[in-house]
N, C-alpha and C positions, 0 to 999 in steps of 0.2 A: 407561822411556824413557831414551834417552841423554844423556850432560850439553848439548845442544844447547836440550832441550827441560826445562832448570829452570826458565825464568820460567814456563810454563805448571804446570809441577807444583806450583813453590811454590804460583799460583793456586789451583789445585785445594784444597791443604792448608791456605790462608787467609792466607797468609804472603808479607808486601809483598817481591816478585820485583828489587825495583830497576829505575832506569830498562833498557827495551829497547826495540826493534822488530822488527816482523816482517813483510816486504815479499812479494810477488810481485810478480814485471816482468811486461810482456806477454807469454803464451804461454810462461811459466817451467811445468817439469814440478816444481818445487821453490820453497820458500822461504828468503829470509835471515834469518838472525838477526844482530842486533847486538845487544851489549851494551856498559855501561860508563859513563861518569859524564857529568854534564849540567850545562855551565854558561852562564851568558849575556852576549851578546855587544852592544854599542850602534852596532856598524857591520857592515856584508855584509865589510867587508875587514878584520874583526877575527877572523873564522872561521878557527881553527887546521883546517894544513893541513899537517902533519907529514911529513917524509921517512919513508923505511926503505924495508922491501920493498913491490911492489904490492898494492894493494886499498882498500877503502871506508876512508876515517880521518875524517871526521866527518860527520852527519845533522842538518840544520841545520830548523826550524822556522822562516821568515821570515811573519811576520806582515805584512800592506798597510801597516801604518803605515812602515813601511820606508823604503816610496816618499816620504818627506820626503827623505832621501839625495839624491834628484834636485832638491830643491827643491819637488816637488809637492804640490800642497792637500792634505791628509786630515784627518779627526775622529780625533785622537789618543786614542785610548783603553788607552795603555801595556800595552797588550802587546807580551812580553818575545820577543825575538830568541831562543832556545833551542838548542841544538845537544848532539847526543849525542857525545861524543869516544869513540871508536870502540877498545875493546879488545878484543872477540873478534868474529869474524864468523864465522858457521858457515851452511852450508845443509842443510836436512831437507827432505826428498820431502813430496810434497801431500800423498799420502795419509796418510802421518806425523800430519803438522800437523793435517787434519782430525779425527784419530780424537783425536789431544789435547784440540783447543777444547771445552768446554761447549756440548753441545746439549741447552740449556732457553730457553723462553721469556724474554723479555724484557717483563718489565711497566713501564709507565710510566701516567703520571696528567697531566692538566693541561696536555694538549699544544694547542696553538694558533700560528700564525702572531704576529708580533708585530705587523703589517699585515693587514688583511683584505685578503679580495678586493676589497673596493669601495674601501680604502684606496688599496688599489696600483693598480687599473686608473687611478683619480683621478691619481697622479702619473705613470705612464705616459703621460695624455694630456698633463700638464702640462710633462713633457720636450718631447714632441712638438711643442707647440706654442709652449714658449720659450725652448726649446735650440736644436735641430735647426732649426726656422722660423726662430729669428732669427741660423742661422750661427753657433753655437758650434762644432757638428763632425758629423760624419757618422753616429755612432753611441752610443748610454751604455749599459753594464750597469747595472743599478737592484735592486739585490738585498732581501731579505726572510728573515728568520729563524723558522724553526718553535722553538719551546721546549718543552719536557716535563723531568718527574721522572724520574729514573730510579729503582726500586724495588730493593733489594739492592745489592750491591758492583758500584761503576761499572766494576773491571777486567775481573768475570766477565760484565757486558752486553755490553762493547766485545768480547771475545772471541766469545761468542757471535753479536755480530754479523758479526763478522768472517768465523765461519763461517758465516753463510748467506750472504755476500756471494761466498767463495772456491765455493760451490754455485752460487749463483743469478744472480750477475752474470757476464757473459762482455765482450771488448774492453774492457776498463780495461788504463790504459796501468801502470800501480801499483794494486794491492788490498794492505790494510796496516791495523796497527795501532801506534801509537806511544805508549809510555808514557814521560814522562818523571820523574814522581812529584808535577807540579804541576797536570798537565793530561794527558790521552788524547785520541787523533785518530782516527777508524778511517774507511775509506770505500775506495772505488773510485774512482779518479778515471780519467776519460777521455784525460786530455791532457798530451804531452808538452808543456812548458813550454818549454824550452833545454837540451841536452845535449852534450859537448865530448869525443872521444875522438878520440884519433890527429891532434887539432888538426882533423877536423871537427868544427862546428857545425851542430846542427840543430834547428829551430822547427818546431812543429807547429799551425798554424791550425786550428782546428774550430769549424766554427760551421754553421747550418741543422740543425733538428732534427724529426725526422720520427715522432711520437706513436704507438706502439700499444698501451697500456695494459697491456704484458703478453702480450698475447695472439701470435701469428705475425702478424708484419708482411704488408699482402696487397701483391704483386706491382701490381697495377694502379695502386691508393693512392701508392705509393713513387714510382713514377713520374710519376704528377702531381706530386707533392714536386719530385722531382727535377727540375722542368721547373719549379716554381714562380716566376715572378720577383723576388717578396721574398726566399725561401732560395738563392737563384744570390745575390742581390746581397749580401745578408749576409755569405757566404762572400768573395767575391770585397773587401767594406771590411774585412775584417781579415786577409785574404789580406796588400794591400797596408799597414794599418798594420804588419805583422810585418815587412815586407820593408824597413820604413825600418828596425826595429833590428839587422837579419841586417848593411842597409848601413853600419851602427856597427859592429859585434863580424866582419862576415867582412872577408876583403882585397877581393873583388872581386864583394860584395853577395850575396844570396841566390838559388838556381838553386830554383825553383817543379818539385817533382816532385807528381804526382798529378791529377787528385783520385780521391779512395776515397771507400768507403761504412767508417763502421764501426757497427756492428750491434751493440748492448746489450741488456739484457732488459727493458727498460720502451721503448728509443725506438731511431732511428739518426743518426747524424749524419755529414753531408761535412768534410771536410779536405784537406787539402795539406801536402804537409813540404817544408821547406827546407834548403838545404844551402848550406855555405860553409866554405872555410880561415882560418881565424884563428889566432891568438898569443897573445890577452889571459889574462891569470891567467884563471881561473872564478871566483872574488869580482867581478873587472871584468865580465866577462860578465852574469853574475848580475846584478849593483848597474844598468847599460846595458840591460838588456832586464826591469826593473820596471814594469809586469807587463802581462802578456797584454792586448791589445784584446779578447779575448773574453769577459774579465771587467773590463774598463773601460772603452776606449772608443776614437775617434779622432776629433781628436788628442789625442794621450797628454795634455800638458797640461791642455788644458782639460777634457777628459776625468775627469781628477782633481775640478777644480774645481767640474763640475758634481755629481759625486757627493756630494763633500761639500754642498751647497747643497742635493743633493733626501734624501738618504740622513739626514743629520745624527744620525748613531751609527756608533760604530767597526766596523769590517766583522772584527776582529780575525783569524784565519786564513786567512779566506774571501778569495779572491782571490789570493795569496800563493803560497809552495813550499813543497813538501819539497826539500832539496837534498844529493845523495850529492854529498859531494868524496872524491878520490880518488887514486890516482896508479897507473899504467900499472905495466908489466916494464919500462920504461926510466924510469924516474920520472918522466915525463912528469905534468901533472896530468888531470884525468879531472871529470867534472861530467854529474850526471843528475839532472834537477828536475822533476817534474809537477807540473802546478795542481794548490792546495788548494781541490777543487772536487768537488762528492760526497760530502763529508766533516762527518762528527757532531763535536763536541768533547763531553768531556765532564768537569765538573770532579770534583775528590773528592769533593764533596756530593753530587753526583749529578743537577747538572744539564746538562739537555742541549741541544746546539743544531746545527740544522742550518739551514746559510744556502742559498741559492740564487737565481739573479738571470736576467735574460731580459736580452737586446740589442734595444734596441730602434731601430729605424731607420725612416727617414722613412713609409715603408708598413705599420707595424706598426701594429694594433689592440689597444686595451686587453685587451678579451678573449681574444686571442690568447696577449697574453703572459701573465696571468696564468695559462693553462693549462697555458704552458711552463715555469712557475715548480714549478708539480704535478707535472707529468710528469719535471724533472730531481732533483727530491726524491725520487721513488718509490723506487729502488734502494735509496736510504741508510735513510728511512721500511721499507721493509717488514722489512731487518735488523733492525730494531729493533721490529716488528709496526705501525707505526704505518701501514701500507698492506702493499693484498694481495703475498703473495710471487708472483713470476713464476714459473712452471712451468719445472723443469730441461729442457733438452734430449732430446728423445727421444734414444735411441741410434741408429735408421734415421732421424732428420731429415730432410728437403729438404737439396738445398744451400744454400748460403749466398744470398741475393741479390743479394751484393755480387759474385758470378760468375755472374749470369741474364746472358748475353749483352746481352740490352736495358738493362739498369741499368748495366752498360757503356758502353755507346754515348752512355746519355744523361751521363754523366758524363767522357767526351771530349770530347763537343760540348762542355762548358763551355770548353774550353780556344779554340778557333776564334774568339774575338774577342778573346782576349786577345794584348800585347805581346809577342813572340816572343825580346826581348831578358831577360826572365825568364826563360822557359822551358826557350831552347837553352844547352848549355854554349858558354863562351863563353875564347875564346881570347887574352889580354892584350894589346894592341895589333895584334888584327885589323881592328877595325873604326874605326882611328885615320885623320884625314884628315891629307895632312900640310900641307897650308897652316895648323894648326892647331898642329903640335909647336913647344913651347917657350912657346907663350902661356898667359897667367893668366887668372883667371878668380874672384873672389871673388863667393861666395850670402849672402848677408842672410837669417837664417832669423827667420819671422814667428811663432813658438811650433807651427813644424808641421816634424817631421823630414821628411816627405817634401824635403827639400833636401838630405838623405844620397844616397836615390837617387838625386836627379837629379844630385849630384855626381859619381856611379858613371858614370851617362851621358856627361856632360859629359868626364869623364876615358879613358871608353871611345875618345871621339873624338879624344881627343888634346892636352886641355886638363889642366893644372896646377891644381887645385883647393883656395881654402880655404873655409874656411863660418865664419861669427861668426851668434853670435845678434841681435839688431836691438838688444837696450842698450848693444852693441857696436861699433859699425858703424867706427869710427874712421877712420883715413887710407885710402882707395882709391886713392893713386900707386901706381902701380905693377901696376896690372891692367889686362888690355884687355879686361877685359868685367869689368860688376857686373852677377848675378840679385839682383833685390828681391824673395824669394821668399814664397811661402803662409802662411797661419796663419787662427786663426778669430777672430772680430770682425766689427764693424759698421763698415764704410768709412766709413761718416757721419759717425760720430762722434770727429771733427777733431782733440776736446779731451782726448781718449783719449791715456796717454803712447805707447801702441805705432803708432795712427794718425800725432798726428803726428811720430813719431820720423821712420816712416819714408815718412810722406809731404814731410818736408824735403828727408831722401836724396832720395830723388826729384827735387823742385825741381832740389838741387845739381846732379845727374849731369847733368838736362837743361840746367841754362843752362850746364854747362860742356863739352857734345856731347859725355860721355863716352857709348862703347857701352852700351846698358843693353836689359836682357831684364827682363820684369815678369812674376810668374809669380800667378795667383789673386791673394790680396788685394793684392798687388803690381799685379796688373793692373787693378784697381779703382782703385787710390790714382792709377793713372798714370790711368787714363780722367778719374777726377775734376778733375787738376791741368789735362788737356785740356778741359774745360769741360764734361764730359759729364755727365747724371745719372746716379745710379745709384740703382735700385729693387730693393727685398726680392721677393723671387719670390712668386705663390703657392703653388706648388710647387716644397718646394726640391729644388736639383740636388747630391744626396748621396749618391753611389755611382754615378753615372748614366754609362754608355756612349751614345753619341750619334756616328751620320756627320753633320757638318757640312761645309758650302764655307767653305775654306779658301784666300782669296786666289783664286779658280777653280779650286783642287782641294778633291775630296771625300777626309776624314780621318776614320778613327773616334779619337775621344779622348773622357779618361774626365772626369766634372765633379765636382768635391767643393766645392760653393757655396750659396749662401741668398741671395745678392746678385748682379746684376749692372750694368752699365751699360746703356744705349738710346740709341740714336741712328735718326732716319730720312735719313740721307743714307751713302753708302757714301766719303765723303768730307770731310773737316772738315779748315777753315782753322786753325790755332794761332799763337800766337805762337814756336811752334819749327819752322815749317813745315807743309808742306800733310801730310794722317795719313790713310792708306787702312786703310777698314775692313771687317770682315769681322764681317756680323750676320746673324740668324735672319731668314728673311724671315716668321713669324709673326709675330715681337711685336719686332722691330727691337735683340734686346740685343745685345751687342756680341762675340763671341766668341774672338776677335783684334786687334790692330791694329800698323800699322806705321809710323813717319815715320824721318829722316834720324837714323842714329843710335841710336835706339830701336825697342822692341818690346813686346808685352805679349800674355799666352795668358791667356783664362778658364779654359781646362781645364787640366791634369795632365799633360805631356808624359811626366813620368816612372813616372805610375802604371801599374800592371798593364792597367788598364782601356783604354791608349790604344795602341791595335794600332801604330798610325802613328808612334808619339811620337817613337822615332830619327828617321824622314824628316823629321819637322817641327822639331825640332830643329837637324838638319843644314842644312834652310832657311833658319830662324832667324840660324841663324849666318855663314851666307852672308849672306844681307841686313846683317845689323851688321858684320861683321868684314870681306867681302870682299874674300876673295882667291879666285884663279882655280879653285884643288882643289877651293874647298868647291862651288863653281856647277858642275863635272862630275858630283860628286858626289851632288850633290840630282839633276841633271837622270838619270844612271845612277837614281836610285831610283826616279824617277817615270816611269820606261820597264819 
């Protein structure tokens, strides 16, 4: 073999090869090599990131603990930030590479979950019911580790595995192995995480997962899948947490293309890419979009929090990147990161571990997800024999199902109730009104980024936008509009610093008739200050599309809640004036409200979920601000 291929020979001859990796991208007819030296790093913006000519310059290993950077919860378990500094990179043909890797068995001993099934369904129910029920957030990954021995030299398993992986697994977004000389990583993983080329930015949501153990997926099966409305709305709550961090790292927030099928050899799963122009280094990028809702949760925040509370051990790679930095033919820089997700570690002793975690959301069953827990382990499992291998592809195959006309169709439809302001590209001061240019507008974010989007909107139309977090809140002269926006929590409880932080705001704005829009917990803190109660749902409203009456128009908008207000009158006296409401005529909760001056939405104007959002925004704003463009404006939409 050629000098490309000495870390595999040293293998062969017994002889530690030095740190490398060896990647496939999707749908590469060839793999990378990299080699070169390995050292580590205590910050994402400490990754060297060298000039010269273009190509890969460093391969970084970001472990979840990371996610402290941002301030967020986790069970530190010091694992080390890692990164390969990049001296040669070469590429060898597949076929190369296969006939190289070791095809022998992989023995292993003493393999078990670290969780049983009975363990994990137990806490499964127990998010369910004290997370999600009591309004922490809409969705948690909750993950679980397989462990085993591996028998013989860990590098020539992980290779071996690696080859049955580059046979056996198909759509992985990266197939790879990584040695760094402290640790090996090998796996398939599915999902682009964040990538930056030409100064696009692009996210990849994947989430609903559709079982077939290996065997051909049937056509009929799929499509109840696809039609299911727990995996629609899965997809659809981390569709939108992605699109709040696109609305951090792009200029003018994330353009929703898709949805696909992607097709693996144990399962399949839907997605959606996103796209967007940005500027930020790819260290910022990276450090700004830590990590994926599909592997943690939303909101991000609390999202963390909860993990650490039910998880309580370090998740160490699992959750996290690989990340290629890079720089272009004009030195531009370059960044390409997929979840560490599919993926074995294994140390030089020879132990092994393979994590994997299930989303669970408000409709989700224990049993269910412990099945999904099995079913995304299997790929990585049978590399390593610890589950049946999948049968390679015939050569006359079927086509793909992700081109059945019907599994088409039904993956279109998903797009028909969603916001159109995602979807369509969108033109920088098209859709500006201009009784609106020149005015301010400060968001109070309640620990939920969706106040990124709705800044995107709010700017869309032609508002001036800043955002402060709620420990923040400071001076508001100087704005003519304050959003007191979302987050998760219990409105009740008063004595909470973030309740009443920004239930004081509140107070101020109103005794001092500033403009004020209350967005989700915002709009609870303001019903409450109205006198109104507010009650825990039975069922909470988390991820939920919904047509409601809206002031006497019908809106679809999306609900991310566990709490609402009630009222039985469509009308309340206050001490700030007479407050027109708009409630469910089931069960009387409150879903709107408006008086002199103010305003307040239970649902998501901004989410993907709320078709209507623009127009009811535009309304919005008319009512508090008006002026005469914005009352054409709304009356133009609703004709």
């Amino acid at each position: 073999m050629t000098r490309p291929t000495d870390p595999l020979a040293a293998v062969a001859a017994g002889v530690d090869p030095g740190p490398f990796a060896l990647v496939r991208r999707a749908g590469a007819d060839h793999l990378e090599l990299f080699t070169g030296t390995v050292r580590t790093a205590e910050r994402l913006a400490d990754l060297p990131l060298p000039g010269g000519g273009p190509g890969p310059r460093t391969l970084a290993l970001v472990p979840y603990r990371q996610i402290a950077e941002r301030g967020f919860a986790c069970v530190d378990d010091d694992t080390p930030l890692e990164c390969l500094v990049i001296a040669e990179h070469r590429r060898i043909p597949l076929d190369e590479v296969v006939a190289a890797l070791p095809d022998e068995p992989v023995v292993t001993r003493n393999a078990a979950f670290d969780i049983s099934d009975a363990e994990y369904a137990t806490t499964v129910g127990r998010v369910l019911a004290e997370e999600i029920g009591h309004g922490a957030g809409a969705n948690f990954v909750i993950h679980r580790t397989l462990r085993a021995t591996v028998q013989g030299a860990p590098l020539v398993a992980a290779l071996a595995a690696l080859r049955r992986l580059l046979l056996g697994e198909r759509g992985a977004y990266w197939t790879f192995v990584v040695h760094t000389g402290s640790r090996i990583l090998v796996g398939a993983s599915p999902e682009r995480h964040v990538s930056v080329d030409d100064g696009l930015v692009m996210m990849n949501p994947i989430s609903g997962t559709f079982r077939h153990a290996g065997a051909a997926a049937d056509r009929d099966e799929l499509l109840r899948f696809l039609h299911d409305p727990k995996e629609v709305e899965e997809l659809y709550m981390v569709l939108d947490e992605e699109l709040k961090m696109m609305a951090t790292v792009a200029e003018h927030g994330g353009q929703v293309v898709g949805p696909y099928l992607k097709e693996m050899a144990h399962l399949a799963h839907t997605e959606y890419l996103l796209a967007g122009r940005g500027s930020r280094d790819v260290r910022e990028v990276l450090r700004e979009t830590m990590f994926a809702p599909t592997v943690t949760g939303s909101p991000m925040e609390n999202a963390c929090r909860v993990i650490a509370r039910h998880e309580r051990t370090g998740r160490r790679y699992y959750a996290g990147v690989l990340a290629l930095l890079g720089r272009d033919a004009e030195g531009r820089q370059t960044l390409d990161a997929p979840i560490l997700i599919r993926t074995a570690e294994l140390s030089p002793g020879g132990e092994l571990r393979v994590p994997v975690g299930a989303t669970l959301v408000r409709n989700s069953t224990a049993e269910g997800e412990v099945a999904e827990t099995h079913a995304k382990a299997a790929g990585v499992l049978a590399a390593f024999g610890l589950a049946p291998q999948a049968p390679p592809p015939a050569a006359d195959a079927a086509p793909r199902l992700a081109d059945d006309p019907a599994v088409r169709a039904a993956l279109a439809a998903r797009n028909t109730p969603l916001a159109r302001f995602w979807l369509d590209q969108r033109t920088p001061g098209a859709a500006a009104l201009p009784g609106l240019t020149g005015r301010r507008a400060l968001i109070v974010d309640g620990e939920d980024t969706f106040t990124g989007m709705l800044a995107h909107q709010l700017r869309a139309l032609g508002l001036a936008v800043a955002r402060r977090d709620w420990h923040h809140t400071g001076d508001v002269d100087g704005y003519d509009l304050v959003v007191v926006g979302p987050g998760p929590g219990d409105p009740n409880d008063l004595a909470e610093p973030k309740m009443a932080t920004m239930g004081a705001l509140l107070a101020r704005l109103l005794a001092a008739g500033r403009p004020t829009l209350a967005v989700c917990l915002g709009h609870q803190l303001l019903a409450g200050l109205l006198g109104l109660p507010l009650h825990r749902r039975d069922a909470p409203y988390q991820g939920l599309p919904r047509d409601v009456r809206l002031f006497g128009v019908t809106r679809r908008v999306g609900f991310y809640s566990s709490f609402t207000a009630r009222a039985d009158a469509d009308r309340l006296a206050t001490p700030y004036g007479p407050v027109e409401l708009s409630r469910d005529p089931a069960d009387g909760a409150v879903h709107a409200l408006r008086g002199s001056g103010f305003a307040g939405v239970q649902f998501h104007p901004e989410s993907v979920l709320s078709r209507d959002g623009m127009v009811v925004l535009a309304e919005l704003l008319e009512h508090l601000l008006a002026r005469p463009a914005l009352a054409g404006h709304a009356s133009a939409e609703r004709g």
